[in-house]
C-alpha positions as CSV (number, residue, x, y, z in Angstrom):
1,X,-19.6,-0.7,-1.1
2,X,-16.4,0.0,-0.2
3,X,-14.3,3.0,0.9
4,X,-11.4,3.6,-0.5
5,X,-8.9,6.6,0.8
6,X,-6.2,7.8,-1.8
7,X,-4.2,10.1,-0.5
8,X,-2.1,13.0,-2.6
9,X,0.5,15.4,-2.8
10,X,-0.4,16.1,-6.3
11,X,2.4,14.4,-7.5
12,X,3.3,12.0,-10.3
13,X,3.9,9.1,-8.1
14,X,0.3,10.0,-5.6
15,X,-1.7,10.0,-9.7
16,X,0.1,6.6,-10.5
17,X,-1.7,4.8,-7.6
18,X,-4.5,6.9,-7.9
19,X,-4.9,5.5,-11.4
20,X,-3.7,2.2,-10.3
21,X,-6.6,1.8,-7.6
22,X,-9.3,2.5,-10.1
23,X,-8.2,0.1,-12.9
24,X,-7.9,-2.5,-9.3
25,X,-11.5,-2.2,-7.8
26,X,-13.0,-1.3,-11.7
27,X,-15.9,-3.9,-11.1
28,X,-16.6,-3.2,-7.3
29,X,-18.8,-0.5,-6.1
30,X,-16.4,1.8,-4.1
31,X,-16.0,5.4,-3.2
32,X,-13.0,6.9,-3.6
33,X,-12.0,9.7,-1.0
34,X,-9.5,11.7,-2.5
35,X,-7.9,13.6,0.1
36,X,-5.3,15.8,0.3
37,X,-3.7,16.9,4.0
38,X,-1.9,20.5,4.0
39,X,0.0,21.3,6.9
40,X,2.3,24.6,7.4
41,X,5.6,23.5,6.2
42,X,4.0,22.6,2.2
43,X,3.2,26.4,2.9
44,X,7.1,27.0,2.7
45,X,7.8,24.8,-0.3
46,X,4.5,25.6,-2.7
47,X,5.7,29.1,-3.2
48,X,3.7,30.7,-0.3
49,X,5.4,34.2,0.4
50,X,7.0,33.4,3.4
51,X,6.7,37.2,5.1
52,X,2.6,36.5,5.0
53,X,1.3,35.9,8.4
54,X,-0.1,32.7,9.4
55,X,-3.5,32.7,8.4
56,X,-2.8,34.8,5.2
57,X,-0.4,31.5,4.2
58,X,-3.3,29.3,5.3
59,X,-5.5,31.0,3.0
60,X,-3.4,30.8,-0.2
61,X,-2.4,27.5,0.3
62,X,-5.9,26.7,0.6
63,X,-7.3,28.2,-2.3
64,X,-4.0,26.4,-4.1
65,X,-5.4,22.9,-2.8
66,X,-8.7,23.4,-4.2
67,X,-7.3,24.3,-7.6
68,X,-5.1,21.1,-7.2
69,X,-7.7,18.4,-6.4
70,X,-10.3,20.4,-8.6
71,X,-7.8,19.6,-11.5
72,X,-7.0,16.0,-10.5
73,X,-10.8,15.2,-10.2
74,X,-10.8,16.5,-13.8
75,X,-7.9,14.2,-14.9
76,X,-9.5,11.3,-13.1
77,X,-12.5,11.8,-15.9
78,X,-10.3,11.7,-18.7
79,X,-9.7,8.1,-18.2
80,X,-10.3,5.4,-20.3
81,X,-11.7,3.2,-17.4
82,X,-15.6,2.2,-16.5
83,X,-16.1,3.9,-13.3
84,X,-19.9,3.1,-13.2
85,X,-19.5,1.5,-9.8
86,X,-17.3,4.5,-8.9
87,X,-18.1,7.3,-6.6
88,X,-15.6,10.4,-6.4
89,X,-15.3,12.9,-3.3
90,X,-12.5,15.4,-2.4
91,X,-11.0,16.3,0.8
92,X,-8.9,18.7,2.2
93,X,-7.9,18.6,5.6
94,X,-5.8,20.4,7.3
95,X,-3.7,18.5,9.9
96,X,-0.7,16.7,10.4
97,X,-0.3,13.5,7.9
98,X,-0.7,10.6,9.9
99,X,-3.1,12.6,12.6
100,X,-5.3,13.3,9.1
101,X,-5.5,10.1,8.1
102,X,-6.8,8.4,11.0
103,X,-9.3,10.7,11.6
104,X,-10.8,10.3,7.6
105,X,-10.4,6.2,8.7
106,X,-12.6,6.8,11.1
107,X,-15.1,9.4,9.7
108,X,-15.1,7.7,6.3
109,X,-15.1,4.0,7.4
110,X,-12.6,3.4,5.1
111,X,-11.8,-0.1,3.9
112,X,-8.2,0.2,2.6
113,X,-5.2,3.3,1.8
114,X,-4.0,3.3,-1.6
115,X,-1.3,5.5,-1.9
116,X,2.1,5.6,-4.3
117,X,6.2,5.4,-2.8
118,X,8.0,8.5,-1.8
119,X,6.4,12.0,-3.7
120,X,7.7,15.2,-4.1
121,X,10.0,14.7,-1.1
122,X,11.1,11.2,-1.6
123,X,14.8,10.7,-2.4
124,X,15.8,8.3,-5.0
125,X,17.5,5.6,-2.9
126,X,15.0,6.3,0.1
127,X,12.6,3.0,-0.5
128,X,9.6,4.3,1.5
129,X,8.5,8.1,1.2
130,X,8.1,9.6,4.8
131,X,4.4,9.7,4.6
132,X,3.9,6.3,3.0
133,X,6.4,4.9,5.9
134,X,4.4,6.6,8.6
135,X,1.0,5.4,7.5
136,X,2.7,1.6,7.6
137,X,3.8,1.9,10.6
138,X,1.4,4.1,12.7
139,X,-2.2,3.4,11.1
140,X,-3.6,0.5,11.2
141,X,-6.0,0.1,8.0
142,X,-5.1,-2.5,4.9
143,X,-2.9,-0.1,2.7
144,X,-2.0,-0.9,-1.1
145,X,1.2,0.7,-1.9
146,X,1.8,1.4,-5.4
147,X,5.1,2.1,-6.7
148,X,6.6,4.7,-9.0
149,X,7.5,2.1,-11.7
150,X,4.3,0.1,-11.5
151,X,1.5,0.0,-13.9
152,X,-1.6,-1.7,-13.5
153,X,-2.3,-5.5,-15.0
154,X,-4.7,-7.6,-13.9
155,X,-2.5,-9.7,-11.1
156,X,-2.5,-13.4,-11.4
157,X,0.8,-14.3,-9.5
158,X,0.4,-13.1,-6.0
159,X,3.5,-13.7,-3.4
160,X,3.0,-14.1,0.1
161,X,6.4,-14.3,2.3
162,X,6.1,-16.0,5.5
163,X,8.5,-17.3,8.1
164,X,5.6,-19.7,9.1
165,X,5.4,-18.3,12.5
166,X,1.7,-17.1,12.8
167,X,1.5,-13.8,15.4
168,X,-2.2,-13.4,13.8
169,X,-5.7,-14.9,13.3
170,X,-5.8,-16.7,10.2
171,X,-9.0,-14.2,9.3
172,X,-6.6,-11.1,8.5
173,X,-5.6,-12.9,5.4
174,X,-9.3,-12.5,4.1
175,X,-8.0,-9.6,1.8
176,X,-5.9,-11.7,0.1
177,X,-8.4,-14.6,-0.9
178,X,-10.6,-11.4,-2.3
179,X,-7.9,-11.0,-4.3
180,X,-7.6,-14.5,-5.5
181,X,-10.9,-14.7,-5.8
182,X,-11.8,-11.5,-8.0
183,X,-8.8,-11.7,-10.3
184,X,-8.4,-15.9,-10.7
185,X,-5.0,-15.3,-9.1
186,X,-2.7,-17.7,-8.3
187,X,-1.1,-17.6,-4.5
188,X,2.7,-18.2,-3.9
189,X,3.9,-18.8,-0.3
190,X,6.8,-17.9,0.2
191,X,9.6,-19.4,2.7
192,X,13.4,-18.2,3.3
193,X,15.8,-19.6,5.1
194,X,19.4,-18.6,5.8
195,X,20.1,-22.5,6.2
196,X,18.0,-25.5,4.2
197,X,17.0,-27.0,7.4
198,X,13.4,-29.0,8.0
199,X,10.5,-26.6,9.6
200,X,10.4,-27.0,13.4
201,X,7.0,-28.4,14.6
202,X,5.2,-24.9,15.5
203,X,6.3,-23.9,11.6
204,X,4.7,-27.5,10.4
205,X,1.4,-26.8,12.2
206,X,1.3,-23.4,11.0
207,X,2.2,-24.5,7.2
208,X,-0.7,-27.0,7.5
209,X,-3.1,-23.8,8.6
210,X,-2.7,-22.0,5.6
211,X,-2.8,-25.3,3.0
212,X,-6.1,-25.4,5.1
213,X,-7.2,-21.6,4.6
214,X,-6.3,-21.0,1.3
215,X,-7.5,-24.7,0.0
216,X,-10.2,-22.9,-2.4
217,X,-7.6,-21.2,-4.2
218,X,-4.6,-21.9,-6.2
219,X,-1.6,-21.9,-4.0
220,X,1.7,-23.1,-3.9
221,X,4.6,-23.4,-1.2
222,X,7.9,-21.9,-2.0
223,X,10.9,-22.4,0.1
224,X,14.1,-20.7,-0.7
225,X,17.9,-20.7,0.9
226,X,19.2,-17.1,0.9
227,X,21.0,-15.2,4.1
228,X,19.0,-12.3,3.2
229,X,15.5,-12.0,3.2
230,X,14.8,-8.8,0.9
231,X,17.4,-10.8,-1.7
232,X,15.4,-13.9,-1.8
233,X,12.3,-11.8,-2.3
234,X,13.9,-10.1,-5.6
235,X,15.0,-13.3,-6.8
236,X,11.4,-15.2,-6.7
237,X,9.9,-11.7,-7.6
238,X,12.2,-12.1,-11.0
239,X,11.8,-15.4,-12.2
240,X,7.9,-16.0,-10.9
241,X,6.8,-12.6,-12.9
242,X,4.7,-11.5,-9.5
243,X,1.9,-9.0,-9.8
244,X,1.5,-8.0,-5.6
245,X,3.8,-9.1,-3.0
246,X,1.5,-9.5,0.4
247,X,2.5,-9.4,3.8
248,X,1.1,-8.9,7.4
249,X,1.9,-6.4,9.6
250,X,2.1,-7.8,12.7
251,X,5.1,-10.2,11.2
252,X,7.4,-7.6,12.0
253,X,9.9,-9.7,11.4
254,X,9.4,-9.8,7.7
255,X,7.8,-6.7,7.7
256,X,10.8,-5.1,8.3
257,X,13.0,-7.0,6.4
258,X,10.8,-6.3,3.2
259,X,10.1,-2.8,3.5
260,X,11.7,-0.9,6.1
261,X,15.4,-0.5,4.9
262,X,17.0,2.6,4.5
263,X,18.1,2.0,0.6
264,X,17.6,0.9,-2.2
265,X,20.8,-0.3,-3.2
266,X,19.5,-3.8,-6.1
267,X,16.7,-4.0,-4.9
268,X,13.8,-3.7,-7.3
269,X,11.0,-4.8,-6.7
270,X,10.5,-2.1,-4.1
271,X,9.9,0.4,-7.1
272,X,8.2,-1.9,-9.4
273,X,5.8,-4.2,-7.6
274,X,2.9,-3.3,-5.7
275,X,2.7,-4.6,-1.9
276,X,-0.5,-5.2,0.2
277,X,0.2,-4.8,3.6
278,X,-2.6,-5.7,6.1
279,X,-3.3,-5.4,9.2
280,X,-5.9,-6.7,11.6
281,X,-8.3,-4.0,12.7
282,X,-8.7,-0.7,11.6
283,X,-7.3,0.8,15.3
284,X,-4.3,3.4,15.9
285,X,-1.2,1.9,16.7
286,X,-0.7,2.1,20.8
């Protein structure tokens, strides 16, 4: 059984990867924490009279969160969707984001995050909302991000970019053969290169370790020339038709590159494609 934590903020983009993860782990027994973390400042922007004292705002936002989730726990029934192997709970904690989420991780054993791109406060050229960018960077628990744009289809092209330098045990990538495994998918390992020079021997032996890992599963190695990782990325993204672009973590040198800029600028797949980022034990971030 596994647990599964979605977070919201009752928005359109937090109900896309709600539905999203559902339609992912239909044929898996998982339960689904639905939580939902209020802190003061939603207080100021839910329409919360602002002259109330503290715990008289605390109350009302309350009682507004429990309407909230009470109504998305209705929506989730109206789906289409077999949820047999699904069980539902609700949470509301009240706590600062991050803070919040570690401490469900770690009451709720939870397996992986599934949560959508920026929310109600998200900026259009802003690739990673403030929450979603905080629980990438400071929690470490396997988190699928799902995208405004994106809409669920069973993946068969799976991307993972790699620089072929291996900062990791090989085991964190055992997400990512469930994957393969569970949907028939097809791997693509992805290399980019500002120059089209030969891999250096550390790069060879570390090319050779996934061909070994991944040798039950379709896979394929990719290599690219482009000065620019996140470019590269869009271009393979385009012409392969990929369903979930993976990556580790602890590679924070693609890591970044991928998913930590500032904007948007032509850049799509950051609002289309879903990304799996994983990470190697469910632990806080020293």
């Amino acid at each position: 059984m596994k647990n599964i934590l979605l977070p919201t903020d009752f928005s359109e983009n937090s109900w896309n990867a709600i539905n999203y993860a559902i339609q992912f782990f239909e044929n898996q027994k998982c339960n689904f924490y639905i939580v939902h973390i209020n802190d003061m400042s939603d207080a100021m922007t839910s329409g919360v009279p602002p002259y109330l004292d503290k715990s008289e705002r605390e109350a009302i936002q309350l009682k507004q969160s429990k309407h909230k989730i009470s109504t998305l726990l209705e929506r989730v029934e109206t789906l289409s969707i077999d949820r047999k192997n699904h069980n539902f709970y609700s949470i509301l904690e009240k706590n600062i984001f991050v803070a919040g989420i570690r401490k469900i991780i770690d009451q709720k054993q939870i397996d992986f995050i599934v949560m959508g791109t920026k929310g109600k406060s998200g900026l259009k050229k802003v690739i990673l909302g403030t929450n979603t960018a905080d629980v990438l960077t400071k929690v470490k628990c396997n988190t699928l991000v799902i995208p405004e744009n994106a809409t669920f289809t069973s993946p068969k092209e799976i991307a993972l970019p790699t620089d072929f330098s291996l900062a990791h045990n090989l085991q964190i990538l055992q997400p990512i053969a469930e994957i393969l495994e569970r949907f028939n998918a097809t791997l693509r390992i992805l290399h980019i290169s500002k120059n089209k020079i030969n891999l250096n021997n550390d790069q060879t032996q570390n090319r050779e370790l996934l061909e070994d890992y991944f040798h039950h599963h379709e896979h394929h190695f990719h290599y690219l020339t482009e000065s620019k990782v996140e470019i590269g990325i869009q271009n393979f993204v385009e012409s392969r038709d990929i369903n979930i672009i993976c990556m580790v973590a602890k590679n924070l040198n693609y890591f970044q590159k991928i998913l930590l800029h500032s904007k948007v600028g032509s850049i799509s797949y950051h609002t289309d494609i879903p990304f799996f980022v994983i990470h190697e034990k469910k632990e806080d971030f020293e």
